[in-house]
C-alpha positions as CSV (number, residue, x, y, z in Angstrom):
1,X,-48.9,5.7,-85.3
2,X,-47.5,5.2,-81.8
3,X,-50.2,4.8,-78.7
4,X,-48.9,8.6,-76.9
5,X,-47.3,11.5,-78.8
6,X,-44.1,11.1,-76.2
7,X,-41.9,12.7,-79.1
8,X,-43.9,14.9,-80.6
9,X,-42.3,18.3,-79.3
10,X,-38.6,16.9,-80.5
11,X,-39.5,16.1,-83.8
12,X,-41.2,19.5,-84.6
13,X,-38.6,21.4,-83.5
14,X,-36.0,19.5,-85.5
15,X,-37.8,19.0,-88.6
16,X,-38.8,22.7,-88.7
17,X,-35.3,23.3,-89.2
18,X,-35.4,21.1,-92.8
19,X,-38.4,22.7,-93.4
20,X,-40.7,19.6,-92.9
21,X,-43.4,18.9,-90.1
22,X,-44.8,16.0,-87.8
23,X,-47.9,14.1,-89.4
24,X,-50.0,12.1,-86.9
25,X,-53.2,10.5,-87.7
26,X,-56.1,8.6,-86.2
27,X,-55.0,4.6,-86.7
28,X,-57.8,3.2,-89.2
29,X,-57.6,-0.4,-90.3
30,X,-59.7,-1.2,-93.5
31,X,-61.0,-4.9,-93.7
32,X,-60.5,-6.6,-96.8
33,X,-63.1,-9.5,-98.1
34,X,-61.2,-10.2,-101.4
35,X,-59.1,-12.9,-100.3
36,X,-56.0,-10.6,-99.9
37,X,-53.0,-12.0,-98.3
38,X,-53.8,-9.6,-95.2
39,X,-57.2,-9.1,-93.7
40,X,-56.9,-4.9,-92.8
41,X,-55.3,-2.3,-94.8
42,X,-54.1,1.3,-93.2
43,X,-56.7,3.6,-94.7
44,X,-54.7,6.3,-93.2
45,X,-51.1,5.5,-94.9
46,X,-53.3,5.6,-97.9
47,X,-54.5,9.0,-97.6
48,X,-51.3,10.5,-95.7
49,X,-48.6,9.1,-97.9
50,X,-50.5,10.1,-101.1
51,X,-50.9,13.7,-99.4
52,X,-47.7,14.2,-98.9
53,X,-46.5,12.9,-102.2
54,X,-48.8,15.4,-103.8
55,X,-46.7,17.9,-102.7
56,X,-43.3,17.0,-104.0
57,X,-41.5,18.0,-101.8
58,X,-39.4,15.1,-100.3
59,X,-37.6,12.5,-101.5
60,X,-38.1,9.9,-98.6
61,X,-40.8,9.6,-96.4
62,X,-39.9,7.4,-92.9
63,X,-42.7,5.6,-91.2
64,X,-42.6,4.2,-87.8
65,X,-45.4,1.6,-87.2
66,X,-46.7,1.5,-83.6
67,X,-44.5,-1.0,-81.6
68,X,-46.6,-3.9,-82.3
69,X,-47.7,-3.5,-85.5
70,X,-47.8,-6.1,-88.3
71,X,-45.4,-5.2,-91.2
72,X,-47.3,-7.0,-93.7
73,X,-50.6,-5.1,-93.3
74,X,-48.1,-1.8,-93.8
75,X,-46.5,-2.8,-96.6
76,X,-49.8,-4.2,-98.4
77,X,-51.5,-1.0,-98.3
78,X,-49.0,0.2,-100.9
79,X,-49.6,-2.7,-103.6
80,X,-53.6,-2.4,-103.2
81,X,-55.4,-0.9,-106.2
82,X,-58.6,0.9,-104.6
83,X,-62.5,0.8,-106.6
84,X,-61.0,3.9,-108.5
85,X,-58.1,1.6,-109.9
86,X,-55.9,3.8,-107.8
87,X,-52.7,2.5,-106.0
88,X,-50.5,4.1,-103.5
89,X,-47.4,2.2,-105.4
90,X,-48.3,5.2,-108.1
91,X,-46.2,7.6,-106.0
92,X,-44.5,5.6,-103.4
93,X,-42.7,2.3,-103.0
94,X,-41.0,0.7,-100.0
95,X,-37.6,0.8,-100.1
96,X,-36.8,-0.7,-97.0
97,X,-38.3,-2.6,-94.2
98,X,-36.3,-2.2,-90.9
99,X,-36.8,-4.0,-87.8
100,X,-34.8,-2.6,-84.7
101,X,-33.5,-5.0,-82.1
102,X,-32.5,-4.6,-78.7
103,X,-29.8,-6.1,-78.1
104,X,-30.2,-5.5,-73.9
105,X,-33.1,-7.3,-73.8
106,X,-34.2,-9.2,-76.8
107,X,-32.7,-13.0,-75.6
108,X,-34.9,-12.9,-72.7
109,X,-38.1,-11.5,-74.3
110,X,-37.8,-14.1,-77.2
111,X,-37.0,-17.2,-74.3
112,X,-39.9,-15.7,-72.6
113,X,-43.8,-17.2,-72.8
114,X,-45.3,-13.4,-72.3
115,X,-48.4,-12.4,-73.9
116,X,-48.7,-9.1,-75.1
117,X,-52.0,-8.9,-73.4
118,X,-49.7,-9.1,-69.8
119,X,-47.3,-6.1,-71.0
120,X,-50.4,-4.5,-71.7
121,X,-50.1,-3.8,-75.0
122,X,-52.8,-5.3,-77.8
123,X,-54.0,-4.7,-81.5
124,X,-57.8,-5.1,-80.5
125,X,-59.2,-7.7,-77.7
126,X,-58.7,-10.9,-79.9
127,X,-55.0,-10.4,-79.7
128,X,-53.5,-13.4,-77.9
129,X,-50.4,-12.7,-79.5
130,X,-47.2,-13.4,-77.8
131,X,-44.3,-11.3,-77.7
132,X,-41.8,-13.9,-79.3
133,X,-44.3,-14.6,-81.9
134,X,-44.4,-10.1,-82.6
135,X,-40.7,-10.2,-82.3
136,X,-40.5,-13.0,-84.4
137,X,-43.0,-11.5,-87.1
138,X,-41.1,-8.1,-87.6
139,X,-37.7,-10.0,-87.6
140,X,-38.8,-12.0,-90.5
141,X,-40.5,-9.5,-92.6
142,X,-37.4,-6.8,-92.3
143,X,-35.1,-6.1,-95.1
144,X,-32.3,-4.5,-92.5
145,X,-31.7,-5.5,-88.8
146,X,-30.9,-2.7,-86.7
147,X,-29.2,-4.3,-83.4
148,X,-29.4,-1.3,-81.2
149,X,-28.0,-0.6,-77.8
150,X,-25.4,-2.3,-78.8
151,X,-22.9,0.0,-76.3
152,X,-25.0,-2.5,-73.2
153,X,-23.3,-5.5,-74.3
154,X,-20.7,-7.3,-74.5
155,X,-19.3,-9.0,-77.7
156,X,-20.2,-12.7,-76.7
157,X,-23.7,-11.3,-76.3
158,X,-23.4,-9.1,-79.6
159,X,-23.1,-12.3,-81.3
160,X,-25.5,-14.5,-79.7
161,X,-28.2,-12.0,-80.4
162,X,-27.1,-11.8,-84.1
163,X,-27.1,-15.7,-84.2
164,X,-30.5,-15.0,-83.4
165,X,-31.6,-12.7,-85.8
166,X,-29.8,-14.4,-88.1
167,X,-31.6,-17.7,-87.2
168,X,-34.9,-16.2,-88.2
169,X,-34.2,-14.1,-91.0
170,X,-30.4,-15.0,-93.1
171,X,-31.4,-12.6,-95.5
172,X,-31.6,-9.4,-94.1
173,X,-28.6,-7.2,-93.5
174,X,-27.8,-6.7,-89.6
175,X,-26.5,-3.5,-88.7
176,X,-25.1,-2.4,-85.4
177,X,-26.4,1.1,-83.7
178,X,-25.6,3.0,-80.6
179,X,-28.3,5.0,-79.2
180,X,-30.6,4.6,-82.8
181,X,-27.9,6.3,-84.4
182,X,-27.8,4.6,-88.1
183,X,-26.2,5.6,-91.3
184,X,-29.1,6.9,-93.4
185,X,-27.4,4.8,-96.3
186,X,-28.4,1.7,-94.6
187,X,-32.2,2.6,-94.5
188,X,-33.2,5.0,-97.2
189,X,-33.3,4.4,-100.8
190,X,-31.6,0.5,-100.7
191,X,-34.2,-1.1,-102.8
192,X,-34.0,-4.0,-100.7
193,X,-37.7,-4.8,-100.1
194,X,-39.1,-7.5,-102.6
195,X,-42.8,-8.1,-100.9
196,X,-43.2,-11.7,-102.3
197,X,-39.8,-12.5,-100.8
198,X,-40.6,-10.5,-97.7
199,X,-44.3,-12.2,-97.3
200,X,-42.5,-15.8,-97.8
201,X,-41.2,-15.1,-94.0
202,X,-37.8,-16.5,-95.7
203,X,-35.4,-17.8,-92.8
204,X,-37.8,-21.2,-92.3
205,X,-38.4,-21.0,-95.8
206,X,-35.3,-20.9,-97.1
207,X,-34.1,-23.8,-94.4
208,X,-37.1,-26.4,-95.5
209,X,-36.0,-26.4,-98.9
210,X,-32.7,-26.8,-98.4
211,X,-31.0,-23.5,-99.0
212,X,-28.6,-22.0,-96.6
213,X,-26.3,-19.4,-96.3
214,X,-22.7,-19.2,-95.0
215,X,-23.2,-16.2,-92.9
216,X,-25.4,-17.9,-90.8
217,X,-23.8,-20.9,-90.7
218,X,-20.8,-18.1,-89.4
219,X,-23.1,-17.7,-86.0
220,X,-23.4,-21.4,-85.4
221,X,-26.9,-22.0,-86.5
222,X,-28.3,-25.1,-88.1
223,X,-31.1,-26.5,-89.2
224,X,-32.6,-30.0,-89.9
225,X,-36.1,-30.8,-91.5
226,X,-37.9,-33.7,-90.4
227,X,-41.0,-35.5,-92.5
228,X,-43.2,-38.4,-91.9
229,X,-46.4,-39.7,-93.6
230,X,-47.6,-41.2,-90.9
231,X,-50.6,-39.5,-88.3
232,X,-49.3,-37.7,-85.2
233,X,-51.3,-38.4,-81.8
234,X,-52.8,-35.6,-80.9
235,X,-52.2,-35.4,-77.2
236,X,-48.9,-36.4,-77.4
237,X,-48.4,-33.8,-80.3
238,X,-50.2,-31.3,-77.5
239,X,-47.3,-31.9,-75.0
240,X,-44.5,-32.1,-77.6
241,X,-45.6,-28.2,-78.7
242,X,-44.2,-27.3,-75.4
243,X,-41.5,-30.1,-74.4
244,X,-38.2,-27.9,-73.4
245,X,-35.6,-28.3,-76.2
246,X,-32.4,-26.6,-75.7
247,X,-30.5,-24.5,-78.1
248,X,-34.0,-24.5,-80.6
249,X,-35.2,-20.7,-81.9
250,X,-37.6,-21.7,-84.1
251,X,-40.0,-24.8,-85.6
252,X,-42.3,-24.0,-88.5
253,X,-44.0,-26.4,-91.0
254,X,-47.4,-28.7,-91.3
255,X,-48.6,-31.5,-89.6
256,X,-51.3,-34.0,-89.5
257,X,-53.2,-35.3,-86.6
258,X,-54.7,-39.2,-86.2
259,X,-57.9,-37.2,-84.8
260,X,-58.6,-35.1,-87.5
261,X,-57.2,-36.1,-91.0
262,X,-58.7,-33.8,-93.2
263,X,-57.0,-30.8,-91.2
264,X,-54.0,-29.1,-92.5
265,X,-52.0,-28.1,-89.1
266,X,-50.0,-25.1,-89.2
267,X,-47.3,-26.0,-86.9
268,X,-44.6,-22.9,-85.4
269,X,-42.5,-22.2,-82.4
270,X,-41.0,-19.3,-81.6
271,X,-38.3,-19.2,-78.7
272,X,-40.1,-21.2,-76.1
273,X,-44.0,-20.4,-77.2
274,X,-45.4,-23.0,-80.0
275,X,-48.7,-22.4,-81.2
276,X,-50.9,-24.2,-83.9
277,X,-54.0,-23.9,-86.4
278,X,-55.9,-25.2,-88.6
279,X,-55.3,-23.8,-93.1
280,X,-56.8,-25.7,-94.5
281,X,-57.7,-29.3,-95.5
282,X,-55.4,-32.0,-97.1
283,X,-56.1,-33.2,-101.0
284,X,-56.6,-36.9,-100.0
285,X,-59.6,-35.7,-97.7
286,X,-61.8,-34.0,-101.3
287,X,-63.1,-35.8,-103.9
288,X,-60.7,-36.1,-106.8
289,X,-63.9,-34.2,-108.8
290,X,-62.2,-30.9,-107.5
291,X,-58.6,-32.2,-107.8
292,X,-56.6,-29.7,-110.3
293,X,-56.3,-30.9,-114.2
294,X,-53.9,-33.5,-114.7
295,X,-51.1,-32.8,-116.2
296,X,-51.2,-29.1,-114.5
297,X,-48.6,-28.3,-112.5
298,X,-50.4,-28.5,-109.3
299,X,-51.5,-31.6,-109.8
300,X,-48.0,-33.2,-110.6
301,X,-46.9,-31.7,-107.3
302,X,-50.0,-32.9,-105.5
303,X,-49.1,-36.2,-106.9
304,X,-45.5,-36.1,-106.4
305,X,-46.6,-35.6,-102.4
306,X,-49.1,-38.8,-102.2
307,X,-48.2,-41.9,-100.8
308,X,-50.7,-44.8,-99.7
309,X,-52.5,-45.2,-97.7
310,X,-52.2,-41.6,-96.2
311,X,-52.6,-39.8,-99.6
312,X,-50.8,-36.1,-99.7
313,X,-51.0,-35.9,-96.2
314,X,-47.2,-35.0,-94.3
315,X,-45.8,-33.9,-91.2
316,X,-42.7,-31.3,-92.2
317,X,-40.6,-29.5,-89.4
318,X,-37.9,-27.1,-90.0
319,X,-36.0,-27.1,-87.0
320,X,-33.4,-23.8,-86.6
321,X,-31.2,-23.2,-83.8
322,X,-27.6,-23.4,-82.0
323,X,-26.3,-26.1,-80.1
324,X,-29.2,-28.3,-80.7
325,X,-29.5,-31.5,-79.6
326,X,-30.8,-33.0,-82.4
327,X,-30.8,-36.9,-81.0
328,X,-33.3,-35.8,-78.3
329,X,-35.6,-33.9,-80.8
330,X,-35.6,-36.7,-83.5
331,X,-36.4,-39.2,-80.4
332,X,-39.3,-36.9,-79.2
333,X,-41.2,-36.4,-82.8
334,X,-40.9,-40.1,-83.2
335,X,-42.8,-40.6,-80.2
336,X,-45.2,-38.1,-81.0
337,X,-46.1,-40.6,-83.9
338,X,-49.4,-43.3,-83.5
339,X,-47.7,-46.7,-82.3
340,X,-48.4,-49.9,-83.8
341,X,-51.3,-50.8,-81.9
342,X,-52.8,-47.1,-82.5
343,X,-52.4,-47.1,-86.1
344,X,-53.9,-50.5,-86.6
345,X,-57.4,-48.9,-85.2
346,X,-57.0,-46.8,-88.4
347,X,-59.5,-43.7,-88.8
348,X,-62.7,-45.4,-88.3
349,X,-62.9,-49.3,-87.6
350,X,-66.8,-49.9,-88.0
351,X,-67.2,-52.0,-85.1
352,X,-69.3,-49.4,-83.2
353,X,-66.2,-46.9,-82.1
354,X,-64.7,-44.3,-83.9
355,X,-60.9,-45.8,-84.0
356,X,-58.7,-42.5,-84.2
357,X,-61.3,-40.3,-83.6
358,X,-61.7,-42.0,-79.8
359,X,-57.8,-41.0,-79.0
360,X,-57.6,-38.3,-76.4
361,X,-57.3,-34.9,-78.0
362,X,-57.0,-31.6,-76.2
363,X,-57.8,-29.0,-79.0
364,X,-61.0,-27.5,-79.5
365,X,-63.1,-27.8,-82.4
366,X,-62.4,-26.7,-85.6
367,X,-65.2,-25.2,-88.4
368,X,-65.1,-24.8,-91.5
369,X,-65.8,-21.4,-92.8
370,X,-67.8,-21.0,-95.8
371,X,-66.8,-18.6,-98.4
372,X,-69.2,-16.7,-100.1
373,X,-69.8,-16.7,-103.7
């Protein structure tokens, strides 16, 4: 699935020795209107894997997704049950994801603010992905680490880069590979990969309820959640999405702005890039008609969330990183917060302005798309 066949000379004249052969394909995404957790499915793994399985002939089957791929599209395409009732999880599961990491140059591709438009490499013209948001991505969705080129540098940078990987992802198991060279035991047949763990993206997870783990607490990385009911301003939230704070690797939870308080805000920071979008809208902002049942266990969380006057409406920040000043980022979100005078004008004050709506805000406008019946 890679963009040139650079290797495909070297892997035909080794594999012909074990008696296999190199498979390449046409990339096909498949788009999904079901409400499936990933919007395109590989219509080729589907009809390559399935191929291949048919012939019984091997016992493990590697694939290397294109450099920036999505995992989760990958790893989808083997849980989806076609019009047929077919799945590809008949004859294959995932064993393992791996994510490899290089060690010569990751620090300063994930401090960077690169698009992956500017290296030139895109999924499709709507990509305005950056490439600490990709490496980010495949970091968090990987079962085993591979930290490679690990012969180009030293120890003190050995473990800052594994402070870093284990900053996104405490999980996964990080191992350490000279020139790609990996025991096979590390990546074939563990039975590591659990997709609702892996689709949980589980380092920021795990951190914002609470749970650690000593090993990465080994590398020097903490974390610190911080919540507020109260709205955020949304210029001020604008600039605080790319104020430089030392030592941070990654933010990640919901916010709410003074401007628009029906809007659930995806909030997340990777490195130095921090981006931001709208999910979805907050409880307080429907009409309890289409609140879940009481007594359901929805609605007991939805009600252990509310608090007047703001309703289930909260700002939550995971913050995850080394050496952080954490005095200087708790002084920063406060100030991102609506003052007293602000929040008196409250969202609408009836006296022919619009009271939050009126505060500067710098994103564009958001829709609401209708889902077909």
């Amino acid at each position: 699935m890679s963009e040139v066949n650079i290797d495909a000379s070297l892997v035909d004249r080794s594999a012909s020795n074990a008696g296999a052969a190199l498979s390449r394909t046409d990339e096909k995404l498949v788009e999904m209107s079901n409400g499936c957790i990933c919007c395109t499915l590989r219509e080729d793994l589907l009809v390559e894997v399935r191929k291949l399985a048919a012939e019984g002939r091997f016992d493990y089957l590697l694939i290397e997704n294109t450099g920036i791929g999505k995992p989760l599209p990958v790893a989808a395409t083997f849980n989806f049950t076609d019009e047929n009732g077919d799945s590809l999880g008949e004859v294959a599961q995932i064993g393992t994801m791996v994510t490899v990491v290089d060690a010569h140059n990751l620090l300063a591709d994930y401090s960077s603010t690169v698009l992956l438009e500017q290296r030139g490499e895109t999924a499709g013209p709507d990509d305005i992905r950056t490439l600490a948001a990709l490496l980010t991505e495949q970091i968090e969705f990987a079962d085993v680490v591979a930290i490679n080129k690990i012969d180009k540098v030293d120890e003190a940078r050995r473990d800052e880069v594994t402070a870093v990987v284990k900053a996104r992802n405490p999980v996964a198991r990080v191992v350490f590979a000279d020139h790609g060279r990996v025991p096979l035991k590390e990546v074939l047949g563990t039975g590591l990969f659990d997709m609702e763990r892996a689709s949980q993206m589980p380092g920021w997870v795990r951190e914002l309820e609470g749970r650690h783990t000593l090993e990465s607490e080994a590398y020097g990385i903490e974390s610190f959640v911080l919540r507020s009911h109260e709205p955020l301003h949304p210029w001020r939230f604008s600039t605080f999405m790319d104020l430089p704070l030392p030592g941070l690797l990654r933010a990640k939870g919901y916010v709410w702005l003074a401007s628009r308080p029906d809007w659930v805000v995806n909030f997340t920071r990777a490195g130095n890039t921090a981006t931001h979008e709208p999910v979805g809208r907050w409880w307080a902002a429907a009409p309890r008609s289409r609140w879940p049942a009481p007594g359901t266990d929805e609605r007991r969380n939805i009600d252990a969330r509310c608090k007047e006057p703001y309703g289930d409406r909260l700002n939550e920040v995971v913050f995850i990183g080394r050496n952080m000043d954490h005095a200087a980022i708790e002084q920063a979100w406060k100030a991102i917060h609506l003052n007293y005078t602000e929040t008196r004008r409250g969202p609408a004050s009836g006296r022919g302005y619009a009271g939050w709506a009126d505060l500067p805000d710098p994103f564009p406008q958001w829709q609401r798309k209708e889902v077909a019946a």
